[in-house]
C-alpha positions in Angstrom: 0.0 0.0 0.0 1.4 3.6 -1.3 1.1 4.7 2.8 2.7 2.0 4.4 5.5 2.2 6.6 5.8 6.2 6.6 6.5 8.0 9.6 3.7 8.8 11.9 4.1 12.5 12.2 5.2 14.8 9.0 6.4 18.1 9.0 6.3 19.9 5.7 7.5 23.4 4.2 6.5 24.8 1.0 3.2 23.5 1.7 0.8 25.6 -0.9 3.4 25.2 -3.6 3.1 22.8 -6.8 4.7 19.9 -5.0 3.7 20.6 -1.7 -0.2 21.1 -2.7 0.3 17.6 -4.5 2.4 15.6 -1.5 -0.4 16.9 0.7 -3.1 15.6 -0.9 -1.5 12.2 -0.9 -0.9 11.7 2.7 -4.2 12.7 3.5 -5.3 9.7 2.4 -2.6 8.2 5.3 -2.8 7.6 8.8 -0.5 10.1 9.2 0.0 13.8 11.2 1.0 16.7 8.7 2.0 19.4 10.5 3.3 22.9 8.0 5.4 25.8 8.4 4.4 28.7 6.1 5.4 32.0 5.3 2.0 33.0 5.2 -1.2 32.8 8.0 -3.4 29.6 7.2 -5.1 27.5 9.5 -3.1 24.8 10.9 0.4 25.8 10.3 3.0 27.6 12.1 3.8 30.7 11.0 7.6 30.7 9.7 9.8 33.1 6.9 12.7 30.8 5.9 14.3 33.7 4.0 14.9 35.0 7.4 17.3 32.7 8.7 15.5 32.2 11.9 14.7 28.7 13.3 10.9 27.6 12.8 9.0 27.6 15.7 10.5 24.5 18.6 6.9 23.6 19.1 6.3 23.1 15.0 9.4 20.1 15.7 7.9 18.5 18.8 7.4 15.0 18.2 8.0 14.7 14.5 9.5 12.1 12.9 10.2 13.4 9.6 11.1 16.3 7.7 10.1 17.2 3.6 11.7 20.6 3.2 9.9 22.0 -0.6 10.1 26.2 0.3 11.6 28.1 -2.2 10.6 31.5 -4.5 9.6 30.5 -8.5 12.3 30.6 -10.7 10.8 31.1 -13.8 11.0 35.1 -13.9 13.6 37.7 -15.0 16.3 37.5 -12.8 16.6 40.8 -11.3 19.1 41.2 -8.2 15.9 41.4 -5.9 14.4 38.0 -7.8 18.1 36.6 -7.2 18.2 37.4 -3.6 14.8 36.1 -3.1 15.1 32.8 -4.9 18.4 32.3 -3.2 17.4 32.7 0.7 14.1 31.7 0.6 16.1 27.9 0.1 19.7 28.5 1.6 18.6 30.3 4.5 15.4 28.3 5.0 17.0 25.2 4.5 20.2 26.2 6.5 18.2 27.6 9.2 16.2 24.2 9.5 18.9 21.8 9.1 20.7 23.6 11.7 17.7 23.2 14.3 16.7 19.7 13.5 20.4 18.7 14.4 20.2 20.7 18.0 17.3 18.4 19.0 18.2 16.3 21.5 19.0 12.8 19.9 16.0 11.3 20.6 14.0 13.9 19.7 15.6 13.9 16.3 13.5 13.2 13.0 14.5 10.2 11.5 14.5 11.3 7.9 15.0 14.7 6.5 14.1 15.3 2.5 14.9 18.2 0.8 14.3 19.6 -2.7 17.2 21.0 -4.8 18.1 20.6 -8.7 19.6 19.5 -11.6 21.2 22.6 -12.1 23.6 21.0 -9.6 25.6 19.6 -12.7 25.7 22.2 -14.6 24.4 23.7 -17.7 25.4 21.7 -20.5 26.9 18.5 -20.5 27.2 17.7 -24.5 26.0 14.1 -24.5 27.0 12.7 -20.9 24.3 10.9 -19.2 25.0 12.2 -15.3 24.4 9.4 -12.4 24.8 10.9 -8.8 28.2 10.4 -8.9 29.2 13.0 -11.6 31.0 15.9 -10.4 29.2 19.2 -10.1 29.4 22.4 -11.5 32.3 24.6 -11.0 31.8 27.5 -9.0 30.9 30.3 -10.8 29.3 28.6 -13.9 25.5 29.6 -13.3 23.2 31.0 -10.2 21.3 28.4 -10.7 24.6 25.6 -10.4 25.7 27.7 -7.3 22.6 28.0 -5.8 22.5 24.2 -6.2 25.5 23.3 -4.7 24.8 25.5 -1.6 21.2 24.4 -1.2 22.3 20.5 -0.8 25.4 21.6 1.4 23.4 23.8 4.2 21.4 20.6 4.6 24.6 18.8 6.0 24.5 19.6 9.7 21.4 16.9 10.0 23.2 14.5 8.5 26.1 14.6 10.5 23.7 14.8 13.4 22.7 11.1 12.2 19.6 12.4 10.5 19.3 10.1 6.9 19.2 13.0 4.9 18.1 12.8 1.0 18.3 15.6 -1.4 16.1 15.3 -4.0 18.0 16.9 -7.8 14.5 17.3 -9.7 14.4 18.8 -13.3 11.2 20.0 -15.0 8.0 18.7 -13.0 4.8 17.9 -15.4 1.6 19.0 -14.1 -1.3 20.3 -15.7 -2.1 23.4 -13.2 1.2 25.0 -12.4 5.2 24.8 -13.4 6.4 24.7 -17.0 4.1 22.6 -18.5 1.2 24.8 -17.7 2.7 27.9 -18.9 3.0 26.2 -22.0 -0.2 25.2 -23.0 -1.8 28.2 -24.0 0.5 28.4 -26.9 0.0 24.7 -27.8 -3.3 24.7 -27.7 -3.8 27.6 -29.9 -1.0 25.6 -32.5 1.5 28.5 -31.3 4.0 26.0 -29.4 7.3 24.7 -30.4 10.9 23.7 -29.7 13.1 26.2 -27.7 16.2 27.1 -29.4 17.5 25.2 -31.8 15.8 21.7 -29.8 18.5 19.7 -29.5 19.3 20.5 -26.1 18.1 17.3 -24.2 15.4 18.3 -21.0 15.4 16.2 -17.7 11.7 16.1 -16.5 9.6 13.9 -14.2 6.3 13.5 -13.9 4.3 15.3 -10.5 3.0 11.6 -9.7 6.4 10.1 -10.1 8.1 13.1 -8.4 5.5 12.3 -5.0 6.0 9.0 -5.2 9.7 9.3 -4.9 9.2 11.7 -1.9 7.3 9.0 -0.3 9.9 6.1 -1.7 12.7 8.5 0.1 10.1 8.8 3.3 9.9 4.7 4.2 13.4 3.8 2.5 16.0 3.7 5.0 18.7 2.9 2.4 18.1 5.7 1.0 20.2 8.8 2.0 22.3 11.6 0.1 21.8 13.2 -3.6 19.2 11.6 -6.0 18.7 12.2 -9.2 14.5 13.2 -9.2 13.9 12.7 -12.9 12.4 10.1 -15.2 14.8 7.9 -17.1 14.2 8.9 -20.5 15.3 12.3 -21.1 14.1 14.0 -24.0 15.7 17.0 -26.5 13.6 19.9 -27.3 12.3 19.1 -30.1 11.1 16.0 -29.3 9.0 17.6 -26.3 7.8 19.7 -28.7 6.6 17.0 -30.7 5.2 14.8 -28.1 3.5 17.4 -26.3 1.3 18.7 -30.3 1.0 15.5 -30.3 -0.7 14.7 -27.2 -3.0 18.1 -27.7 -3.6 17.1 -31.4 -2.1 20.6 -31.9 1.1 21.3 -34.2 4.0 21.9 -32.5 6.8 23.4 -34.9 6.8 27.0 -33.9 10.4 27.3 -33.1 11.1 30.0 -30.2 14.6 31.4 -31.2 17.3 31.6 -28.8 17.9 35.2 -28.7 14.3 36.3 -28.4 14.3 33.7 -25.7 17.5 35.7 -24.0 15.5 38.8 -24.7 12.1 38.2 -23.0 14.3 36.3 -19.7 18.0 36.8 -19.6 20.6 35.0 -18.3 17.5 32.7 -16.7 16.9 31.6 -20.9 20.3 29.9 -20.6 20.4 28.4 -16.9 16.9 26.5 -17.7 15.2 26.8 -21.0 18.4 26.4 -23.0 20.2 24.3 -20.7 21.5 20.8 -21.9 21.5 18.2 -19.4 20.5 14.5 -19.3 20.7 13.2 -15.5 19.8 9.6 -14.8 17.9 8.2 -11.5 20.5 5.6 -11.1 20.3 5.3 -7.1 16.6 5.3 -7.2 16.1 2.0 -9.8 18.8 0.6 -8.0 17.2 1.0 -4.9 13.7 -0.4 -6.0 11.8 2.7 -6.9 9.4 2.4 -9.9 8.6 5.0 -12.2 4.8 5.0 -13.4 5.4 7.3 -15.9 9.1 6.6 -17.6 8.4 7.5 -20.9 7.1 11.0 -21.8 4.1 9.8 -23.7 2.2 8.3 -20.8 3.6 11.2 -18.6 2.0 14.0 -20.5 -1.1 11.8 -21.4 -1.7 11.6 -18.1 -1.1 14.5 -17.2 -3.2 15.8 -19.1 -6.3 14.2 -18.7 -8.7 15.6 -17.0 
C-alpha cells in the first residue's frame, strides 16, 4: 500500500506550492500527522519566513519524525538582483536555518528522515552528450546562479546528517503538471497551434512527472537505504524538439513553432540559458537501483496523463 510504513508524524515546508499542494493531498489519504510551516497565515500551520534565517517555531518540531523541506521562491521570472536574492534565501537560508535546528534536537528527539528539494542545475548547464548518475562531479563555482545555488542548497542541509539524521536531497528537473510549473505555462500556446521547440531543440530536458516526483518523496520517506543526492527525474530524457513534438501530439495541436534563442535571451535573460536552453540528461540511477518504480518513464504516458482531466 502507497502509505505503508511512513513515519507517523510529518512536517512539511512549502506546503501551498506545486509539490507541496500535491504531497499533501497524498498523505491525507494516510494515517499520518502533517504538521506545516508557512510564510503566510493559514489555519493549521505555524507561521515561519525561511528567508529569514530564523529557526521555525521548537513547538512546530515537537514530536515529528520526519522532515520534507519543498520552500523556495519560483524561478521562472527575469532574474533581477531582488528575484536573485529572493530565490536564493528563501532555500539556503530556510534550509540552512532548518537543518541547523533539527540537528540541536536532542538525539532522541531527532527526525529520523529529512528530504529536501534541490536541482539538476547541480551539474551544470550543458553537458554535450554525458548521461550524469549521482556520482558526476558538479558544477564549477561560478558557472550559473542556478549551479551555485544548487550546490549551496544541498550543502546547508549537512548539519542533520552529520547529526545522524538520513538526509536525501532530492535533484528534480522539469515537473509535469497540468495546473502550475512549466508545463502549464506552456499550454496556452499549444493549444492555440503557437508551441514549439526552444532554441535550436536539441538541447536534451530532464523532466519527471508530478506523480512520479511524490512517489519518490514517499519512496525517500519509508526507504531507509536511502540517503544523500538523488537524481529526481524520469529515465528517458528527451531534447527539445522531441518535447515539442510529443507534447502537439498529445494536444492534437502542431508543435513546430520554433522560439529562437535570442528572443528567448531577450524576453528572460541570463535565466533563458540556466533552464530553457540548458543541456543536461541526468539519470535516476540510485533510485532503480534501490527499487523505486517510475509509473510514468516514458514521456508519452507522462504527458497523457497528465493531461487528462
Amino acid at each position: 500500500m502507497d502509505c505503508e510504513r511512513l513515519p507517523e508524524k510529518i512536517l512539511i515546508t512549502g506546503g501551498s506550492g506545486l509539490v507541496g499542494t500535491a504531497l499533501r493531498h497524498r498523505l491525507a489519504g494516510c494515517a499520518v500527522q502533517i504538521v506545516e510551516l508557512s510564510h503566510r497565515r493559514r489555519p493549521g500551520a505555524f507561521v515561519w519566513n525561511p528567508e529569514s534565517g530564523e529557526p521555525p517555531p521548537a513547538e512546530a518540531l515537537e514530536g515529528v519524525r520526519a522532515v520534507v523541506n519543498l520552500a523556495g521562491a519560483p524561478i521562472a521570472r527575469r532574474w533581477t538582483a531582488s528575484a536573485r536574492r529572493h530565490i536564493h534565501d528563501s532555500r539556503v537560508n530556510g534550509t540552512r536555518a532548518l537543518a541547523d535546528a533539527l540537528a540541536a534536537l536532542p538525539p532522541d528527539a531527532r527526525p529520523s528522515v529529512f528530504v529536501s528539494m534541490t536541482g539538476v542545475a547541480f551539474y551544470g548547464i550543458k553537458r554535450a552528450e554525458e548521461r550524469l548518475d549521482e556520482t558526476a562531479r558538479p558544477a564549477h563555482p561560478g558557472e550559473g546562479f542556478l549551479c551555485d545555488l544548487a550546490r549551496e542548497w544541498e550543502a546547508v542541509a549537512h548539519p542533520a546528517a552529520r547529526a545522524g539524521i538520513r538526509t536525501v536531497t532530492l535533484r528534480t528537473g522539469v515537473v509535469l503538471a497540468r495546473r502550475g510549473g512549466a508545463l502549464a505555462s506552456m499550454l496556452p500556446a499549444y493549444k492555440t497551434g503557437l508551441g514549439g521547440p526552444c532554441g535550436d531543440g536539441r538541447q536534451r530536458l530532464a523532466w519527471i512527472s508530478l506523480d512520479d516526483l511524490v512517489s519518490l518523496i514517499f519512496f525517500a520517506l519509508r526507504t531507509p537505504s536511502v540517503s544523500g543526492a538523488i537524481n529526481a527525474v524520469a529515465p528517458n530524457p528527451v531534447t527539445q524538439a522531441d518535447f515539442a513534438r510529443q507534447l502537439g501530439m498529445a494536444l492534437n495541436r502542431p508543435a513546430s513553432l520554433r522560439m529562437p534563442a535570442f528572443l528567448l535571451r531577450l524576453i528572460f535573460g541570463r535565466m533563458a540559458d540556466e533552464t530553457i536552453l540548458s543541456d543536461l540528461a541526468p539519470y535516476p540511477a540510485k533510485a532503480l537501483a534501490a527499487g523505486f518504480h517510475f509509473k510514468h518513464p516514458e514521456l508519452p504516458e507522462a504527458l497523457e496523463s497528465t493531461l487528462r482531466p
